[in-house]
DOBAGU-779145 format. One line per 3 residues: number of its first residue (from 1); their letters; for each residue x, y, z of N, C-alpha, C. Coordinates in steps of 0.001 Angstrom, whole numbers, plus 500000, padded with zeros to 6 digits. Layout:
REM residues N
NUM) A) X:Y:Z:X:Y:Z:X:Y:Z  ...
END
This chain:
REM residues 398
1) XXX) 500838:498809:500000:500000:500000:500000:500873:501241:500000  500281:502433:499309:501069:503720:499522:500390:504662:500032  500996:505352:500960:499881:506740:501316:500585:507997:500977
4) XXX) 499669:508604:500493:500335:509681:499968:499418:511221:500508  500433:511737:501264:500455:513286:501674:500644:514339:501415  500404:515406:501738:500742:516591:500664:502075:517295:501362
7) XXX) 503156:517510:500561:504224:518081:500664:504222:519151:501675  503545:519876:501954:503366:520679:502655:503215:520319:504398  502139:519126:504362:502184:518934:505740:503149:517910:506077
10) XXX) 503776:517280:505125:505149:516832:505653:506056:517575:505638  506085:518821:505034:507590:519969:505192:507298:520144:506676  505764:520752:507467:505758:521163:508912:505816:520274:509550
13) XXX) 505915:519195:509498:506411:517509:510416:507976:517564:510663  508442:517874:510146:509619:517931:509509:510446:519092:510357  510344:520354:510017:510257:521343:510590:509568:521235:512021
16) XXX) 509411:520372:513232:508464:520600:514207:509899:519289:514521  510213:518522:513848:511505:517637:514270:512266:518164:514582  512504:518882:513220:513945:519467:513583:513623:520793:514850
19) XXX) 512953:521391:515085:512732:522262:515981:512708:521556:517434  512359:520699:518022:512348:520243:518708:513606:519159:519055  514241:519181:518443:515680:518075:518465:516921:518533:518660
22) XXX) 516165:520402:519272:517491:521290:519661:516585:522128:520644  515209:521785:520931:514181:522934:521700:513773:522148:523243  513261:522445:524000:512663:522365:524959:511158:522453:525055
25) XXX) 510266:521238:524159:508936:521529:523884:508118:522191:524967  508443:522025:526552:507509:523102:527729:507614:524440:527258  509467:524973:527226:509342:526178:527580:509920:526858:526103
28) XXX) 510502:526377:525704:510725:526774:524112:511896:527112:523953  512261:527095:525662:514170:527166:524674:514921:526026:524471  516372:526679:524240:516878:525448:523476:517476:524276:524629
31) XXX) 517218:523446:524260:517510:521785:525133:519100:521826:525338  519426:520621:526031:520540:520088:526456:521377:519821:525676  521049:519462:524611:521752:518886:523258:522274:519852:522714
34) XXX) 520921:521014:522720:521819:522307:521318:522894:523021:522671  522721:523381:523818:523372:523460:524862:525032:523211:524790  525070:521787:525087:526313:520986:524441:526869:521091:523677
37) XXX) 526536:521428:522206:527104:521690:520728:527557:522769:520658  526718:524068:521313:527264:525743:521660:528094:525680:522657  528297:524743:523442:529541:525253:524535:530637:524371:524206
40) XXX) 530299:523979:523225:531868:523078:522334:532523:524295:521602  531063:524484:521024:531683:525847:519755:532400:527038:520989  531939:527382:521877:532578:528758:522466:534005:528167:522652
43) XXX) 533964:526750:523419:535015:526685:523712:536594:526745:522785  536049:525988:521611:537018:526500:520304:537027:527491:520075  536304:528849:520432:536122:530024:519848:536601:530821:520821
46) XXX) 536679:530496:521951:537682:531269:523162:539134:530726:522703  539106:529787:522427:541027:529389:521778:541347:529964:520897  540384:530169:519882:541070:530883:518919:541061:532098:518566
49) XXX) 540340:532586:519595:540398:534370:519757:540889:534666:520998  541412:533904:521833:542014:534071:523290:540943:534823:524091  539667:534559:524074:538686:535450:525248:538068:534994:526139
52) XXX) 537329:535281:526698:536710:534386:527830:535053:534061:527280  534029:533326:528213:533078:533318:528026:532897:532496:529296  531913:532535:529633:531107:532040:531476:529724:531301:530953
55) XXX) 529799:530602:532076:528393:529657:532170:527750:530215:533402  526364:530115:533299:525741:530548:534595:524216:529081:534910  524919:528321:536144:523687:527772:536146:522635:527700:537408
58) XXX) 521144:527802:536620:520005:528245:538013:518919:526879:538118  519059:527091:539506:517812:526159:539781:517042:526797:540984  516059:526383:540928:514859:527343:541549:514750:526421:542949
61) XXX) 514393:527493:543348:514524:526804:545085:513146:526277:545591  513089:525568:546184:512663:524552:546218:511098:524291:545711  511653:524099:544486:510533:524607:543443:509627:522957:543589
64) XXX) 509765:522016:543690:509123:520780:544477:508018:520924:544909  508188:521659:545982:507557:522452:547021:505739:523116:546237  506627:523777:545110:505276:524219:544427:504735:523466:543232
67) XXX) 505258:521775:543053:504871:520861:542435:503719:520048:543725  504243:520140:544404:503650:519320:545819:502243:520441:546289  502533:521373:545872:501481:522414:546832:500540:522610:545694
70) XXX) 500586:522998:544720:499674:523728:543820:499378:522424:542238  500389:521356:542304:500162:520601:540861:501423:520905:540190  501634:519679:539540:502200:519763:538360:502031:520779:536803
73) XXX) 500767:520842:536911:500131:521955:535846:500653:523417:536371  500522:523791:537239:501189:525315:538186:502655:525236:537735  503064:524178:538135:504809:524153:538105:505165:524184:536613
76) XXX) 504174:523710:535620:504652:523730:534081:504878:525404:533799  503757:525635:534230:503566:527586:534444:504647:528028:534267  505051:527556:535981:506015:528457:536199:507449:528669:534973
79) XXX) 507477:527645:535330:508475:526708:534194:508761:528294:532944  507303:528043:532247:506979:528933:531160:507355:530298:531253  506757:531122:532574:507249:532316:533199:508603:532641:533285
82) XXX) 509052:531860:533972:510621:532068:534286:511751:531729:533148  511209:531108:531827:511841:530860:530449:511369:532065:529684  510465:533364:529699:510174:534032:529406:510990:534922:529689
85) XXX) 511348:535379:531164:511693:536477:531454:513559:536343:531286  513949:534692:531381:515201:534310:530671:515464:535574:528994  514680:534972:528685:514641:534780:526642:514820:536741:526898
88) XXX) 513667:537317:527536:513927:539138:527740:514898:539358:528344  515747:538810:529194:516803:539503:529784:517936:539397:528803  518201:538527:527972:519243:537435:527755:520177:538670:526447
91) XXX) 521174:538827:526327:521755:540052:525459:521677:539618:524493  521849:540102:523549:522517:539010:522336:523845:538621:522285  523339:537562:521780:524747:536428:521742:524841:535221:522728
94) XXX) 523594:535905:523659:523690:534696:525013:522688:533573:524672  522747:532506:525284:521854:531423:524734:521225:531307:526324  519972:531001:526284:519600:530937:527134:519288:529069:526958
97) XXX) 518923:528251:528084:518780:526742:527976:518089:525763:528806  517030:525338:528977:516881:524016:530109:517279:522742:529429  518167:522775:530959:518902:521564:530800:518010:520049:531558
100) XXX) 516738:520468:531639:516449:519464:532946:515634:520013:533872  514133:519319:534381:513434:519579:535567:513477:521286:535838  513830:521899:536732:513480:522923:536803:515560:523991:536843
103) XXX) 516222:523127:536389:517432:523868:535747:517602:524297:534849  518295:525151:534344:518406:526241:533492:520028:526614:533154  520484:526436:532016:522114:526820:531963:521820:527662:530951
106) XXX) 522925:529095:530806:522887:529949:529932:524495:530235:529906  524708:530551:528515:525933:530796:528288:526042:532286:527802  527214:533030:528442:527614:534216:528335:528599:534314:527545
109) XXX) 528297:534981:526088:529540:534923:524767:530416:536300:525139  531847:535976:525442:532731:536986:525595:532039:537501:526435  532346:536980:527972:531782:537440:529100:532711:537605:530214
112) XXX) 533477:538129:530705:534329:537082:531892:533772:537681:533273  534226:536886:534016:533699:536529:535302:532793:537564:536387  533594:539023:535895:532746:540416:537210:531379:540646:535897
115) XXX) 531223:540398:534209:530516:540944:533902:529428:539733:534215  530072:538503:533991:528563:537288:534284:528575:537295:535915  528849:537629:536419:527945:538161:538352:527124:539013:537741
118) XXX) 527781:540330:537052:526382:540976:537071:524690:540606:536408  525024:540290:535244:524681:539506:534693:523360:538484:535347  524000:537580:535906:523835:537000:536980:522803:537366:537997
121) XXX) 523022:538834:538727:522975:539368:540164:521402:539996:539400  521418:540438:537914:520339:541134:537504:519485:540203:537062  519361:539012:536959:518476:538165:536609:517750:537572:537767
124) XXX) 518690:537493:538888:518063:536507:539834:517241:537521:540787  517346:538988:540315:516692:539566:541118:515084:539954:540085  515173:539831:538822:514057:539923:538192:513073:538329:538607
127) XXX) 513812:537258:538246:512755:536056:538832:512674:535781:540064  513237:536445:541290:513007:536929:542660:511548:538025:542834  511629:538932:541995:510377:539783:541731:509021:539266:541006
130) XXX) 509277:538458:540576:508420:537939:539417:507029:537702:540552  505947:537661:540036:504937:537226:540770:504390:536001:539628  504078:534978:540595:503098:533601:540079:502195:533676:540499
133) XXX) 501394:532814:539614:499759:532638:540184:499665:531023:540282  499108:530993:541509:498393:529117:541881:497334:529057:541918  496838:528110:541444:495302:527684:541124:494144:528506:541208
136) XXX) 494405:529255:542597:492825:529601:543177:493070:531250:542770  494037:531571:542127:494496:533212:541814:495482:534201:542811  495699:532907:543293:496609:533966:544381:497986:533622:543963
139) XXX) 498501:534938:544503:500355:535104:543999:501342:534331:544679  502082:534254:543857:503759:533631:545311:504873:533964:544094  505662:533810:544910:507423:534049:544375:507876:532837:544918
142) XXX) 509050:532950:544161:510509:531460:543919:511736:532836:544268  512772:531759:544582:513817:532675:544595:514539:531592:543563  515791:532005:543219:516646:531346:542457:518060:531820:542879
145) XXX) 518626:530177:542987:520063:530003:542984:520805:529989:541375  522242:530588:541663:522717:530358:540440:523950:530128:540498  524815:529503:540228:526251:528659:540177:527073:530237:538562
148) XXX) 528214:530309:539119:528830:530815:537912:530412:530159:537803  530537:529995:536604:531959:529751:536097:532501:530405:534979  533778:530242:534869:534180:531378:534049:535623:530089:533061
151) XXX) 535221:530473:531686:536324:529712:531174:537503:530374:529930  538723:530312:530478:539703:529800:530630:539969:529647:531836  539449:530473:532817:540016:531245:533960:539776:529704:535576
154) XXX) 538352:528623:534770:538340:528207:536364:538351:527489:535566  538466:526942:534495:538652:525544:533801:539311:525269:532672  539803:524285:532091:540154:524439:531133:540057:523281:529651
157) XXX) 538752:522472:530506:538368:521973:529450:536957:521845:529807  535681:521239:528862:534046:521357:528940:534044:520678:530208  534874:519199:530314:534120:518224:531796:534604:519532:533183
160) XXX) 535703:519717:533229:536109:520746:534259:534851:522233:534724  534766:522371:533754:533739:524107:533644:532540:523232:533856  532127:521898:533519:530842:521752:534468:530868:521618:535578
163) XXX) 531917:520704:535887:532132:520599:537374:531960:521821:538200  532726:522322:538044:532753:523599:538190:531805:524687:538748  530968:524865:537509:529646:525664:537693:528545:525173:538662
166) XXX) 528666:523565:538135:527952:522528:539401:528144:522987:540856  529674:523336:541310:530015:523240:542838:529343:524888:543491  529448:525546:542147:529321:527417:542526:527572:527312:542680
169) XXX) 526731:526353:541964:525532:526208:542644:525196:525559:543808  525883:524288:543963:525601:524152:545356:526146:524665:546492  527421:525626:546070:527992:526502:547239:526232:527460:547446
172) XXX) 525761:527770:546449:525311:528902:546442:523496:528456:547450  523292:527275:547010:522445:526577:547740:522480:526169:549150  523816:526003:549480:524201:526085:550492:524305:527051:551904
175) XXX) 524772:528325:550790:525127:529586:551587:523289:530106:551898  522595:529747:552014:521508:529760:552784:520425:530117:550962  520596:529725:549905:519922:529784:548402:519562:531336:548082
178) XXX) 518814:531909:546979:518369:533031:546415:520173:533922:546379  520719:533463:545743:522400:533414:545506:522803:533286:544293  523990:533800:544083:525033:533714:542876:526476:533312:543737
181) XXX) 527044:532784:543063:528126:531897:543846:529283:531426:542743  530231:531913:542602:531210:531065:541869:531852:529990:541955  532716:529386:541334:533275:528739:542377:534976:528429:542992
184) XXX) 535091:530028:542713:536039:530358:543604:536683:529941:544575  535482:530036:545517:535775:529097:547150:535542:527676:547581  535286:526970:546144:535528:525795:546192:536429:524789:545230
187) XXX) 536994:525461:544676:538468:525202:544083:539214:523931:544773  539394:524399:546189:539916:523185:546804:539019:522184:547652  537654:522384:547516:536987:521139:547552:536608:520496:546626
190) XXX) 536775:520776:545006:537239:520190:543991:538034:519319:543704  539061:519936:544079:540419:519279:543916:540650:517969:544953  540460:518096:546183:539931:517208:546942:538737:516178:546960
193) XXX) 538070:516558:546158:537164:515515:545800:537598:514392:545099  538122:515004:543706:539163:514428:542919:539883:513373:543480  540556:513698:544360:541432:513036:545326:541226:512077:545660
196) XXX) 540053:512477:546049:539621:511231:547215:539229:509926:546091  538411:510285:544940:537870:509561:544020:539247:508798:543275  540134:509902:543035:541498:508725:542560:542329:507428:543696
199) XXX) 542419:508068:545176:542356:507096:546015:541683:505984:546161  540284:506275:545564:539125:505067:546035:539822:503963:544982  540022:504653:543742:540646:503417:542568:541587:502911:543158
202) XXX) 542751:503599:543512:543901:502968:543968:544038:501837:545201  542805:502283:546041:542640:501157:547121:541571:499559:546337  540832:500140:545397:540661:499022:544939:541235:498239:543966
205) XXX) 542079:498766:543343:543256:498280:542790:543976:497674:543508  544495:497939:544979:545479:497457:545977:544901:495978:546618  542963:496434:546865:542926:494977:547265:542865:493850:546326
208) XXX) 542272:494120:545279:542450:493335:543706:543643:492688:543651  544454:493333:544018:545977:492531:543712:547102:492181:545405  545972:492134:546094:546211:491723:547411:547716:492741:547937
211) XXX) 547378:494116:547975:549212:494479:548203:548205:495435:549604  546991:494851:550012:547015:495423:551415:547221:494864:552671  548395:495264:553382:548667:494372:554684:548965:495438:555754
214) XXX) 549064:494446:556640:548738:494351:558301:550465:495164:558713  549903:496378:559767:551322:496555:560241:550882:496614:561123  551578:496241:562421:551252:495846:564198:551884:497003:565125
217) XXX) 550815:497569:565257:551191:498646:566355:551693:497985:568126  552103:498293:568717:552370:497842:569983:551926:498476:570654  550981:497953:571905:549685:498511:573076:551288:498241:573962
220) XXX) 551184:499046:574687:552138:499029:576365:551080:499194:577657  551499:498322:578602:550973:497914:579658:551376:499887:580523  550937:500879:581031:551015:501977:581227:552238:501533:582956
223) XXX) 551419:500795:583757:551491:500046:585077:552839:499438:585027  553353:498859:584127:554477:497627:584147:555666:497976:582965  554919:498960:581891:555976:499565:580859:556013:497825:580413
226) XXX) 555697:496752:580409:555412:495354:579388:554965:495734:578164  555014:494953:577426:554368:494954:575893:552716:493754:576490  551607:494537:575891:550329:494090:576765:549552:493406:575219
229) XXX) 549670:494266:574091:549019:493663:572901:549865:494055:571903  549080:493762:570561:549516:494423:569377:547809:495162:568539  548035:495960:567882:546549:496427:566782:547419:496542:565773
232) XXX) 546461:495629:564260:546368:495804:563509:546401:497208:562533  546910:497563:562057:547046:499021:561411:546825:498518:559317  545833:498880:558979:546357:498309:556929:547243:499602:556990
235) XXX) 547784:499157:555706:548711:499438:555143:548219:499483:554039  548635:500350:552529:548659:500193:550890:549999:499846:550624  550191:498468:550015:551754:498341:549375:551771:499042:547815
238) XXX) 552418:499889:547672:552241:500653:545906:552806:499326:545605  552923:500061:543749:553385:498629:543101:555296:498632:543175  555631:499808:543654:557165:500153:543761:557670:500135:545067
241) XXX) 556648:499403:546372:557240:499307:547396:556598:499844:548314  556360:501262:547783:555994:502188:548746:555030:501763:549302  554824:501956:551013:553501:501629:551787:553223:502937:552638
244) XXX) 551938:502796:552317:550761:503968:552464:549975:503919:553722  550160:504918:554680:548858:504499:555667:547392:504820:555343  547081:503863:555997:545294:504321:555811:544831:505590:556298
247) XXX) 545731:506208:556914:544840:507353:557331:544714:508302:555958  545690:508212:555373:545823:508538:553818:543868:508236:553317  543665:507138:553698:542649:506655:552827:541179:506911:554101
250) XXX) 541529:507479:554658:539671:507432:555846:538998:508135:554895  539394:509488:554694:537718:510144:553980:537302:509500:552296  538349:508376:552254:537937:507288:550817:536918:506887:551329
253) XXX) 537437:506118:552436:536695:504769:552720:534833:505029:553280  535419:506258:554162:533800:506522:554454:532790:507063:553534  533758:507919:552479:532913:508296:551673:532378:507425:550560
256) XXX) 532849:506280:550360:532715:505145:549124:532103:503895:549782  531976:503524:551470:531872:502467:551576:532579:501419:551345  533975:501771:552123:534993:500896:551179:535526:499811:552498
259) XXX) 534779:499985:553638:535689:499810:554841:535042:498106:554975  534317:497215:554842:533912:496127:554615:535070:495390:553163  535504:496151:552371:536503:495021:551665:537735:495406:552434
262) XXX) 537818:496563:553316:539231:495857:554010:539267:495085:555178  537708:495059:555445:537595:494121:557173:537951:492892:556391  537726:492302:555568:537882:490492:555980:539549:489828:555432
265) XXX) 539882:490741:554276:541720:490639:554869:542455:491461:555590  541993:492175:556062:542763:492552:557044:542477:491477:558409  541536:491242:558958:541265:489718:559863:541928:488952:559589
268) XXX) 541688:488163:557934:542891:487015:557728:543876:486986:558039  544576:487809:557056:546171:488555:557449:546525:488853:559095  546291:489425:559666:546214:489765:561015:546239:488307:562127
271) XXX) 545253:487543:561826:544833:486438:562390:545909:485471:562104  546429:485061:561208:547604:484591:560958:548927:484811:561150  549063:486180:561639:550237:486774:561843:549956:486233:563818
274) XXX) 549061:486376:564296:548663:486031:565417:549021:485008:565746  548219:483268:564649:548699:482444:564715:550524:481893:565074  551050:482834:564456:552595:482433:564368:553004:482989:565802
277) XXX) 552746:484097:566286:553114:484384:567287:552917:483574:568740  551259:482951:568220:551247:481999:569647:552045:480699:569410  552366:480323:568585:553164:479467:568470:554913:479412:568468
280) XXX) 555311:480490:568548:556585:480572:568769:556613:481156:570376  558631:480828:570483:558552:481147:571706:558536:482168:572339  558555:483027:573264:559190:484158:573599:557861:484834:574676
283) XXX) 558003:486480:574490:557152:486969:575364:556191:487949:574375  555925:487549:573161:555245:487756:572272:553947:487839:572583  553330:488884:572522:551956:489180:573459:551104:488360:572547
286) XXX) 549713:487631:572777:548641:486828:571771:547550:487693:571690  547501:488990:572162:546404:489598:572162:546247:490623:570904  545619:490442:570439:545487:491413:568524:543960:492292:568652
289) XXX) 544664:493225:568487:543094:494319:568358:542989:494713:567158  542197:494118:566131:541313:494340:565338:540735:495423:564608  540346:496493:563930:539573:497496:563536:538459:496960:562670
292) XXX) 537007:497300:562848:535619:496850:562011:535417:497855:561464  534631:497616:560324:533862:499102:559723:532805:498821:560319  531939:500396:560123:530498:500569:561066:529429:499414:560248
295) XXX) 529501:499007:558735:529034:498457:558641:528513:496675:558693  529674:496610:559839:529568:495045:560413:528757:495140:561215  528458:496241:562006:527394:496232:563071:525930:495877:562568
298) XXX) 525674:496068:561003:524754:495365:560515:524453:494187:560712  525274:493079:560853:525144:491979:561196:525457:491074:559770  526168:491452:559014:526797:490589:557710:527873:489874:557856
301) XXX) 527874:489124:558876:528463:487701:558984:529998:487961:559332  530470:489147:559646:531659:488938:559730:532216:487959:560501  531442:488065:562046:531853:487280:563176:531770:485796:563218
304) XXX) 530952:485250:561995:531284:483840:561758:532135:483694:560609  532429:484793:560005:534191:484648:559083:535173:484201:560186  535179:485727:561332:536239:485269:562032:536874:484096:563014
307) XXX) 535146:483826:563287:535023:482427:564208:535615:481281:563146  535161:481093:562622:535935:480288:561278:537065:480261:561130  537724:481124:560399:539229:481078:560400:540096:481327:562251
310) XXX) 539674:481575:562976:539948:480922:564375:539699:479487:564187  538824:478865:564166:538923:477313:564318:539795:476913:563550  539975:477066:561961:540709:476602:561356:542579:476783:561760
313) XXX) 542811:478010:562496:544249:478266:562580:544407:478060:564514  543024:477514:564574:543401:477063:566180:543861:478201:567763  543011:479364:567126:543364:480049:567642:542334:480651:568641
316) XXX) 542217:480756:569839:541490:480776:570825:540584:482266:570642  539169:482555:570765:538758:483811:570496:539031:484996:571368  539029:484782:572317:540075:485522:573715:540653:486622:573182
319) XXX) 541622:486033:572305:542851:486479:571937:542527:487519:571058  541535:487837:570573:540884:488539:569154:540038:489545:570068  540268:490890:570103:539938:491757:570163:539405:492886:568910
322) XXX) 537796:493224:569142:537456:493743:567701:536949:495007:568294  537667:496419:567784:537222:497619:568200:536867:498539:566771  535473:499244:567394:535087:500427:566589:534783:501663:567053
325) XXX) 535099:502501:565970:534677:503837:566395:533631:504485:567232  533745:505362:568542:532958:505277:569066:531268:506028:568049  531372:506933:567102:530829:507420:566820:530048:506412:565780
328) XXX) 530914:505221:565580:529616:504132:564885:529290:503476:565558  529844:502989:566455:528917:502412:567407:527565:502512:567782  527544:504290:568134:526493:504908:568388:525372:504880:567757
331) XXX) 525858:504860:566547:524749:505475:565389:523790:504544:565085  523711:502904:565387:522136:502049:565370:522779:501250:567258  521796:501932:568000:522109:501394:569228:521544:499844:568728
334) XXX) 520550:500036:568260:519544:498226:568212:520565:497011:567886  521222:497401:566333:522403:496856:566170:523305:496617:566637  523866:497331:567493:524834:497196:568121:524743:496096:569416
337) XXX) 523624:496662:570121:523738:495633:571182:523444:494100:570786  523034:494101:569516:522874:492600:569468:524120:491816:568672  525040:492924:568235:526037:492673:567875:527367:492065:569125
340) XXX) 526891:493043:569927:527863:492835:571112:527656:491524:572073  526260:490694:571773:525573:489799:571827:526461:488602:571367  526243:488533:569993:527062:487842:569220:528203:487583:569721
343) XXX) 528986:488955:569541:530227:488775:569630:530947:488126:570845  530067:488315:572128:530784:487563:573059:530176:486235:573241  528848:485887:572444:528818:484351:572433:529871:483865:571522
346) XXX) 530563:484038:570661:531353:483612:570218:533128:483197:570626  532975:484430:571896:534199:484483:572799:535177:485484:572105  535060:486302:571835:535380:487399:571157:535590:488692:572082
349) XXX) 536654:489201:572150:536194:490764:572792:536208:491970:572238  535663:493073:573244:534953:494525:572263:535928:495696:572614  536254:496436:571954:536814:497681:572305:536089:498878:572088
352) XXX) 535588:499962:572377:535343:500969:571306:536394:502053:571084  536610:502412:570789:537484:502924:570106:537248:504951:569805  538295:505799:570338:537695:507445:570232:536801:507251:571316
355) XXX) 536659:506672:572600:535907:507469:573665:536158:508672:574047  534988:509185:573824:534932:510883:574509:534738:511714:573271  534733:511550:572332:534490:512015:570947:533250:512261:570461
358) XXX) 532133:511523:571648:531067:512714:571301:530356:512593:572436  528591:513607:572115:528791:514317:573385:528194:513365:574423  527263:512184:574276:526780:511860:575376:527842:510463:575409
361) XXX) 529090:510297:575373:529825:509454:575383:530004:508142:577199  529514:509079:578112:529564:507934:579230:527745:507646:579705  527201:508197:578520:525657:507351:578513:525832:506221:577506
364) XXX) 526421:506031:576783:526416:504650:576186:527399:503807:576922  528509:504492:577041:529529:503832:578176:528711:502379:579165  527481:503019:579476:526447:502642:580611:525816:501616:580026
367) XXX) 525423:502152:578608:524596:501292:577738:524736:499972:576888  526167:500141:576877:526717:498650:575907:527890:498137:576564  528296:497139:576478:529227:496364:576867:530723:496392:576404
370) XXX) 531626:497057:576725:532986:497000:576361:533990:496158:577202  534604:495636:576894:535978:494999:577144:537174:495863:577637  537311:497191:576608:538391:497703:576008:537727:498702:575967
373) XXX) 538016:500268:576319:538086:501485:576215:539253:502443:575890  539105:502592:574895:540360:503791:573864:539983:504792:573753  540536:505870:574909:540287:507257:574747:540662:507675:573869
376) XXX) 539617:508938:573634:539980:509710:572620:541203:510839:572932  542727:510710:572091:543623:511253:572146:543742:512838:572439  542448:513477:572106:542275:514770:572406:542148:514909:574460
379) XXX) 541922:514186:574792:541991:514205:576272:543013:513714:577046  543754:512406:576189:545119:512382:576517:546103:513110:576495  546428:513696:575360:547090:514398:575007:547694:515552:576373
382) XXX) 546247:516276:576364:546756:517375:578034:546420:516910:579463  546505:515708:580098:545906:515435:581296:547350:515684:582258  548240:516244:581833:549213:516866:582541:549172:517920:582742
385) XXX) 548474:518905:581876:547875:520430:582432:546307:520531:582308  545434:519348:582202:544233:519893:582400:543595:519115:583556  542912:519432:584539:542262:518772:586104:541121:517833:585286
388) XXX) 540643:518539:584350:539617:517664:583979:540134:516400:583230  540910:516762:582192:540896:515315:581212:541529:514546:581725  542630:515028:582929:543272:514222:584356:542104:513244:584608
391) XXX) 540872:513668:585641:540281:512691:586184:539187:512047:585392  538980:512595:584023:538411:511947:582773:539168:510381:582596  540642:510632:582643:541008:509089:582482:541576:508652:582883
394) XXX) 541773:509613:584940:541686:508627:585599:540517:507447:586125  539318:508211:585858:538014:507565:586212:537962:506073:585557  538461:506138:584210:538274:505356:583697:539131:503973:583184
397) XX) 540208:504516:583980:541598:503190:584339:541092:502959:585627  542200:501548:585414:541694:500924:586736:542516:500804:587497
END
């Protein structure tokens, strides 16, 4: 079969494609896509004329709020309103854009950084003024946040200048919203982010190829000046030798969830190094203190890993001391105590670890069962010139 149409209303089919395959059918500006393609082009076009040009990006505060209160139909509104008064402010040469839900990116051609604040500072105070209408005819206002970046100057390639503009909005969301924010003052929480994210590879790279091990700190008896235990400390072995402490790696681990693939070799490893010690001769202490992540207190089997490889290397549970932070401890009491449950039916003992590190620290003291109490070093440190952190730990030796 053939169907046949008239040229005409397939030219406006056509035309309504292509319009829309660079548009934003709600609000009518241009989409994410044509977005992308213009901030490729500036960016070649700042190289080859050496100039600047800035991104500015807004999102409306807690514009949800007036999806939840008034409808989805209100919020399309708004949507419409605030892409309006975009498209009138916007100079020529600037592109105005939704990128998404109720965000908005606009690019400033040959702009640099004091003229897109202003820029900026004059827009967010026109859709700050703006009046809306909800359902029943009555008015309200939005405020709007806006992120600015500036490129050559805070980036120097497209992934960077988003990042970028990204952090100067949520600084700006942050700094209490209805804001312009660069991101100036977060440069080095950038860079640190970074960081942390190239660490996370490198530690999972390290356990992948097993180069994370056990270095043994030595506990001293305070009373006798004896050697009383040893704790476990990981280590990163690089691939050239070099070994890394973990403290290098804490704000990885908490921030990625990384601290469960180093609990169960670091136990092995540890536990075996244990093994050898009770078996040779000397005055080699058998007592090993342990470090858990908070998320063993869930109850994911660690403690019948460790009970396990104890039976298998014959090693008495006594001897196995498992301490955590006091501040995870805290954080699911329910868990915990039934953890601490466990753990000493198994014959296992508890440490916590940073006592005094937060604030209601000798109400749980009361509340859960420890073995082992490890002050927190901030109170050690001065109990030679302070009366208090003096009888803070004297109270708590015996």
């Amino acid at each position: 079969e053939m169907v046949i149409g008239s040229s005409k209303a397939l030219n406006l089919t056509l035309s309504e494609l292509e319009f829309y395959s660079t548009h934003d059918p709600l609000t009518g500006l241009h989409n994410r896509r044509y977005f992308n393609e213009i901030l490729e082009y500036e960016v070649g076009r700042s190289e080859r004329h050496v100039h600047e040009f800035s991104i500015l990006m807004l999102d409306m505060d807690d514009f949800k709020d007036v999806n939840d209160t008034y409808g989805h139909p209100c919020g399309d509104a708004v949507l419409k309103q605030m892409a309006e008064i975009m498209r009138n402010s916007m100079r020529k040469g600037d592109l105005a854009t939704r990128i998404g839900g109720d965000e908005f990116a606009i690019i400033l051609s040959e702009t640099g950084k004091n003229g897109a604040f202003s820029v900026a500072e004059k827009l967010r105070a026109e859709l700050r003024d703006a009046t809306f209408e909800s359902p029943d005819g009555k008015g309200f206002h939005i405020t709007t946040s806006i992120g600015l970046a500036t490129y050559p100057e805070d980036a120097q390639n497209i992934s960077d200048l988003m990042a970028s503009v990204d952090m100067g909005l949520y600084r700006a969301k942050g700094m209490g919203k209805d804001g312009t924010s660069t991101v100036d003052a977060v440069k080095d929480q950038i860079h640190a982010g970074r960081k942390i994210r190239d660490r996370a590879e490198q530690l999972r790279d390290a356990l992948k190829n097993d180069r994370i091990i056990p270095y043994f700190q030595p506990i001293f008896d305070c009373k006798n000046g004896k050697l009383f235990a040893y704790e476990a400390l990981a280590r990163l072995q690089e691939t050239n030798g070099e070994i890394i402490s973990a403290g290098m790696f804490v704000e990885t681990i908490e921030k990625y969830g990384m601290g469960r693939e180093l609990d169960r070799p670091m136990i092995e490893k540890s536990l075996m190094a244990l093994k050898s010690w009770i078996t040779e001769e000397g005055s080699t202490p058998t007592r090993l203190f342990i470090n858990l992540s908070a998320q063993e207190i869930q109850g994911r089997g660690i403690l019948g890993y460790a009970e396990r490889l104890c039976n298998n290397l014959e090693i008495p549970p006594k001897n196995v001391v498992f301490e955590i932070l006091e501040r995870d401890a805290i954080s699911d009491m329910t868990s915990m105590r039934k953890f601490l449950t466990d753990l000493g039916k198994k014959g296992f003992s508890f440490a916590i670890d940073d006592f005094g590190s937060g604030y209601n620290s000798f109400h749980y003291l009361r509340e859960l069962r420890f073995d082992y109490v490890k002050i927190d070093g901030a109170f050690v440190r001065n109990i030679l010139n302070s009366k208090i952190d003096y009888a803070l730990v004297r109270n708590l030796t015996p």
